[in-house]
C-alpha positions as CSV (number, residue, x, y, z in Angstrom):
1,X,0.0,0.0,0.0
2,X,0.9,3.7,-0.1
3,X,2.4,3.4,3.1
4,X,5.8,2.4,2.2
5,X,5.9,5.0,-0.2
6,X,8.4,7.9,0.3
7,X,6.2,11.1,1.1
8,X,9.8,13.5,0.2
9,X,9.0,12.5,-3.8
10,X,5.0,12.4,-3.2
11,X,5.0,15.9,-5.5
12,X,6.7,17.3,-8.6
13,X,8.0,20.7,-6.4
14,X,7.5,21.1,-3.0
15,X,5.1,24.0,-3.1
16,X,2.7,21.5,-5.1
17,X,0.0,19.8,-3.0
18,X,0.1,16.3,-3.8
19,X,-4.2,16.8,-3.9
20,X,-4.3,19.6,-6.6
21,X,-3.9,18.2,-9.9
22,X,-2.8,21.0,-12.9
23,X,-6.3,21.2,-14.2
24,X,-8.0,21.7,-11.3
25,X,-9.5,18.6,-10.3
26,X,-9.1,17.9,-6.1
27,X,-7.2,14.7,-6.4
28,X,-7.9,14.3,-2.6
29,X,-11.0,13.0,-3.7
30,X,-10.6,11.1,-6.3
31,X,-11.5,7.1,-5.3
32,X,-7.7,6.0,-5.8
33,X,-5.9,8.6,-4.1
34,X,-3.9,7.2,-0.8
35,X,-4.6,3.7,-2.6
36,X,-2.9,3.6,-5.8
37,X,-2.4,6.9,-6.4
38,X,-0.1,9.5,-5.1
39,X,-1.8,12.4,-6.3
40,X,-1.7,13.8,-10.1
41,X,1.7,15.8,-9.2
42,X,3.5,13.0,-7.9
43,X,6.3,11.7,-9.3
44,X,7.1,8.8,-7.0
45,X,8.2,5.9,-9.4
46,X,6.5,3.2,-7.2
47,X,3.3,3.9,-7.0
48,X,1.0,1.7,-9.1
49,X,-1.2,3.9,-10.9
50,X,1.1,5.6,-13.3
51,X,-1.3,6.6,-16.3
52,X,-1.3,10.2,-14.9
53,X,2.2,10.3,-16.6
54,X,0.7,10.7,-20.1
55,X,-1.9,12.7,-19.4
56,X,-1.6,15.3,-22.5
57,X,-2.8,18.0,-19.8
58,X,-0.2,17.2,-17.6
59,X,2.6,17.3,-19.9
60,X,1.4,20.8,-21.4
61,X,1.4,22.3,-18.0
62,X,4.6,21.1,-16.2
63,X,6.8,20.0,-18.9
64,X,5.9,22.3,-22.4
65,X,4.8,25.5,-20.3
66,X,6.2,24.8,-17.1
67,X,3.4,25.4,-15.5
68,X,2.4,24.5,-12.1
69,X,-1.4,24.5,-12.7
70,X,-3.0,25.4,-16.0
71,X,-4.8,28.5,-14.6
72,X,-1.8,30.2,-14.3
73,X,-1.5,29.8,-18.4
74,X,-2.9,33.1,-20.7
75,X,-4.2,30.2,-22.8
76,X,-6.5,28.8,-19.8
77,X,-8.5,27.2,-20.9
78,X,-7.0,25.8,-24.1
79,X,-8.3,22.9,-26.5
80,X,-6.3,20.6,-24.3
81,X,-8.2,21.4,-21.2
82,X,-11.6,21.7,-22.8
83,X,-11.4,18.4,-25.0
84,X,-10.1,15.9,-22.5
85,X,-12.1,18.0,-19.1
86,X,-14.9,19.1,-20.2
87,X,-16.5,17.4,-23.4
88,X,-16.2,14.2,-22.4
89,X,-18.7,12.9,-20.1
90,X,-20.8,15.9,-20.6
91,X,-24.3,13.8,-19.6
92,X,-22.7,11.9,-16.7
93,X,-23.6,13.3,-13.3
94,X,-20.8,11.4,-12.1
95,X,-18.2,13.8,-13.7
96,X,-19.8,16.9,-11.9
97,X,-16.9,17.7,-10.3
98,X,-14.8,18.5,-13.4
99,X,-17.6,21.1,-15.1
100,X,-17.4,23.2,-12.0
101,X,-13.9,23.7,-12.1
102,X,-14.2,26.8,-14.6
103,X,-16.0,28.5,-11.2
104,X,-13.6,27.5,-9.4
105,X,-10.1,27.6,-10.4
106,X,-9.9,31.5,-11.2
107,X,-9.8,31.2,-6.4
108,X,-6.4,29.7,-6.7
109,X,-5.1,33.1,-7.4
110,X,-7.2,35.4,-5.6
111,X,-6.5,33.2,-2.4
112,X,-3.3,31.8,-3.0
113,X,-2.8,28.0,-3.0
114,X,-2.8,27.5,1.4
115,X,-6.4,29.1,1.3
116,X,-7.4,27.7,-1.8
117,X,-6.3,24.1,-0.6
118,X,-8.5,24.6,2.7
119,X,-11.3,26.2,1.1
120,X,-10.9,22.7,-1.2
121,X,-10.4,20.5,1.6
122,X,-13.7,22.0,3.1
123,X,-15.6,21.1,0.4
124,X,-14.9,17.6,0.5
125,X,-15.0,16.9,4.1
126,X,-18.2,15.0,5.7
127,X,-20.3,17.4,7.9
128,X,-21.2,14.6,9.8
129,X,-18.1,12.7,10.4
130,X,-15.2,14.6,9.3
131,X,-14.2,11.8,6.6
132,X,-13.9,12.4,2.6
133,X,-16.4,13.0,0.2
134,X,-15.2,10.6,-3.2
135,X,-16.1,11.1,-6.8
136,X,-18.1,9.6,-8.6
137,X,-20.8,9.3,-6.1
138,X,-20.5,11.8,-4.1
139,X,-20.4,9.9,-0.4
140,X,-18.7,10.4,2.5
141,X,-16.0,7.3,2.4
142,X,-16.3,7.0,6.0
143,X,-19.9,7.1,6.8
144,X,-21.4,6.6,3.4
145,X,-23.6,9.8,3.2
146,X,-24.5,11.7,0.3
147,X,-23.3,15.0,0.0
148,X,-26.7,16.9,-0.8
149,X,-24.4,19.8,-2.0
150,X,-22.7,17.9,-4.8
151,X,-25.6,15.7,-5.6
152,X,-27.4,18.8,-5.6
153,X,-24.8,20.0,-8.5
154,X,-25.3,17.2,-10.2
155,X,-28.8,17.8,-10.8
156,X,-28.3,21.7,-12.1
157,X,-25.5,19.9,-14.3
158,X,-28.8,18.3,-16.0
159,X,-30.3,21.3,-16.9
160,X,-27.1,22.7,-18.5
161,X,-27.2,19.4,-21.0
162,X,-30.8,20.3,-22.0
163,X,-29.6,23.7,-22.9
164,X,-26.4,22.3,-24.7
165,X,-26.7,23.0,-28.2
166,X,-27.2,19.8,-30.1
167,X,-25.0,21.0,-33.1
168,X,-22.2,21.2,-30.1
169,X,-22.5,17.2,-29.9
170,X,-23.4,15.9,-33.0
171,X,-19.7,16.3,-34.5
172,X,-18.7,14.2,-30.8
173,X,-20.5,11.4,-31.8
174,X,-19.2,11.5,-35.5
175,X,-15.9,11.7,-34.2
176,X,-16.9,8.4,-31.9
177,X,-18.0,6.7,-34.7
178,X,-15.1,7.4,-36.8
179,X,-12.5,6.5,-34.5
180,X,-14.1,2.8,-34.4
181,X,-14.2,2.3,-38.2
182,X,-17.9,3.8,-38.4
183,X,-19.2,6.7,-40.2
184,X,-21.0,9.7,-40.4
185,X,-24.0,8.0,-42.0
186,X,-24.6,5.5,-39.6
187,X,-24.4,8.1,-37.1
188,X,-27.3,10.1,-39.3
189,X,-28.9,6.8,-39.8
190,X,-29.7,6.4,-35.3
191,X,-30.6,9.7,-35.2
192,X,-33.4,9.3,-38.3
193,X,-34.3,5.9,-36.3
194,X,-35.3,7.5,-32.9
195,X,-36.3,11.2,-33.9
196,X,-37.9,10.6,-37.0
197,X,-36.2,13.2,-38.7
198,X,-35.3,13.3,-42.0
199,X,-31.4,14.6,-43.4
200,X,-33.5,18.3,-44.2
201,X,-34.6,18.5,-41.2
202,X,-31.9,17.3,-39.0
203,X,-29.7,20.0,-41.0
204,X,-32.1,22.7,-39.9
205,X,-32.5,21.9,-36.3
206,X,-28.1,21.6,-36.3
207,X,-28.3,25.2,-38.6
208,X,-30.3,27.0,-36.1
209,X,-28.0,25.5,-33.1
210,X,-31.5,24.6,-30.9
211,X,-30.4,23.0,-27.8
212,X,-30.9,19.1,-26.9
213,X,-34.4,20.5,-25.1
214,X,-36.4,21.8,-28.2
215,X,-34.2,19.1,-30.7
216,X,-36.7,16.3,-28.9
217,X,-39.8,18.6,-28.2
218,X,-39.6,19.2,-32.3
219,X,-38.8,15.6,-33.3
220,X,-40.9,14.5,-35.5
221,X,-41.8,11.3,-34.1
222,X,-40.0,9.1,-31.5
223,X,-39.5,5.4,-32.4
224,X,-41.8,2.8,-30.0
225,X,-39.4,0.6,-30.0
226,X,-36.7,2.9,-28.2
227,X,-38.4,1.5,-25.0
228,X,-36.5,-1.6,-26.4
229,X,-32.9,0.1,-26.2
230,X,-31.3,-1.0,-23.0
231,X,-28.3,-1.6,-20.7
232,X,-25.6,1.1,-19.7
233,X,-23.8,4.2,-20.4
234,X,-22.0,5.9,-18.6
235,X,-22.5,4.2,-15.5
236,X,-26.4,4.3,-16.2
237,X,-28.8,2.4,-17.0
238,X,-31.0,3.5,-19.7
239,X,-34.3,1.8,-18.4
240,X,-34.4,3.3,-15.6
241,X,-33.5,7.4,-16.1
242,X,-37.0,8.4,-15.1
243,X,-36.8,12.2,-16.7
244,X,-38.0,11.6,-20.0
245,X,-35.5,13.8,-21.7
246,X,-32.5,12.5,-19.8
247,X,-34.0,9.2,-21.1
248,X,-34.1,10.1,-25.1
249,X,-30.4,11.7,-24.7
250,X,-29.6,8.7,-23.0
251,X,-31.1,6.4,-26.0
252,X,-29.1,8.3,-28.6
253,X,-25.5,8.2,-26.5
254,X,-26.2,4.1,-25.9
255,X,-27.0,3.6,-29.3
256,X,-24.3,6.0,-31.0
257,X,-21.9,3.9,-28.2
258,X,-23.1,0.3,-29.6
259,X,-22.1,1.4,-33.0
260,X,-18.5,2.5,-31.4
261,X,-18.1,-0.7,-30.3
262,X,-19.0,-2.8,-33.6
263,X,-22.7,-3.4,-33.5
264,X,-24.2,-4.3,-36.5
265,X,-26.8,-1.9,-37.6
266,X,-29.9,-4.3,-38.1
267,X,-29.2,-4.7,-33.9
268,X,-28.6,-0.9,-33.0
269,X,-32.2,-0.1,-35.1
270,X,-34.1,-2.2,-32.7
């Protein structure tokens, strides 16, 4: 375990808390840290969890810019930051705690990094029994309770994906399809399947950059059989989102994730 780990190599510099990662995110609670993982700034050879080390964001920051945290950078944030941070995961409540780090980051250098690491370390500490509050579900790893204020986050985080402009995540799962050996068409093809629009129509709703909300309310005519599209994604399971419109998102990210993964279409169109 960690234990035996040498705490004089735990960061890159001294003045780097091992918990603060160069992005932003609070490695303190992330699920591996003090178990396999030695913090995002670490540098400790022995620690099992290594894949930090290639992390593109990581490398820009300390190594390229020689940075010690990206917010420090006039570029911040830069398509670096906001591809691998903030459009991934973009429906997964579980990921809440890296779309609030734009609100957040800008403290480090207002309070300087002692406050900002307490003000951090707040945060994530249990009212009720002092312990840490972990990503991805947002409990106390001590006591098990929910934080209401994260969970609470979460939800808001829904509302923010109804307003997301469709046109903002269509070229996302293009680029998903692609990367597999699929293809735009296919893609175009789900999206016909479950909304019932047609390529005219699906042009207009992506030309006039209507958000996810009104790109349902105006579909033309939702499959029946998308009742039939189950299993999980991102951590959910599709059958059982009870808001409707987190539901029809939800269809279209499972079934643009089969095709990723090699479906054959006469499957994916149930």
């Amino acid at each position: 375990m960690l234990a035996r780990f040498s705490h004089q190599r735990m960061s890159r510099d001294c003045h780097i808390p091992p918990t603060l990662a160069p992005c932003g995110v609070y490695c303190g609670a992330c699920p591996s840290f003090g178990k396999s993982c030695l913090g995002c700034a670490s540098e400790d050879s022995n620690q099992p969890r290594r894949s930090k080390w290639g992390c593109k964001i990581r490398s820009c920051c300390y190594e390229t810019k020689k940075y010690d945290f990206c917010v420090d950078c006039p570029e911040y944030p830069c398509k670096i930051v906001n591809t691998k941070l903030f459009k991934e995961h973009i429906d997964d409540p579980r990921f809440t705690y890296r779309f609030e780090i734009p609100g957040l980051f800008g403290k480090l250098k207002t309070l300087g990094i002692d406050k900002y690491m307490e003000f951090q370390r707040s945060r994530w500490t249990c009212e009720k029994c002092g312990g840490t509050i972990r990503f991805y579900d947002y409990k106390c790893d001590t006591c098990h309770k929910e934080s209401k204020d994260f969970i609470m986050l979460s939800k808001m985080d829904n509302t923010k994906i109804f307003k997301m402009p469709f046109a903002r995540v269509y070229p996302l799962y293009i680029q998903k399809a692609e990367k597999k050996g699929r293809n735009k068409s296919e893609v175009d093809a789900i999206i016909y399947w479950l909304t019932g629009y047609d390529e005219q129509l699906l042009q207009q709703q992506i030309d006039r950059n209507c958000d996810f909300e009104t790109f349902f309310a105006q579909a033309p005519c939702m499959n029946p059989n998308a009742s039939k599209i189950t299993g999980v994604v991102c951590g959910v399971r599709v059958e059982e989102i009870e808001d409707e419109l987190m539901q029809k998102i939800r269809y279209l990210d499972k079934m643009v994730d089969e095709l990723a993964k090699g479906r054959a279409m006469e499957k994916i169109l149930r």
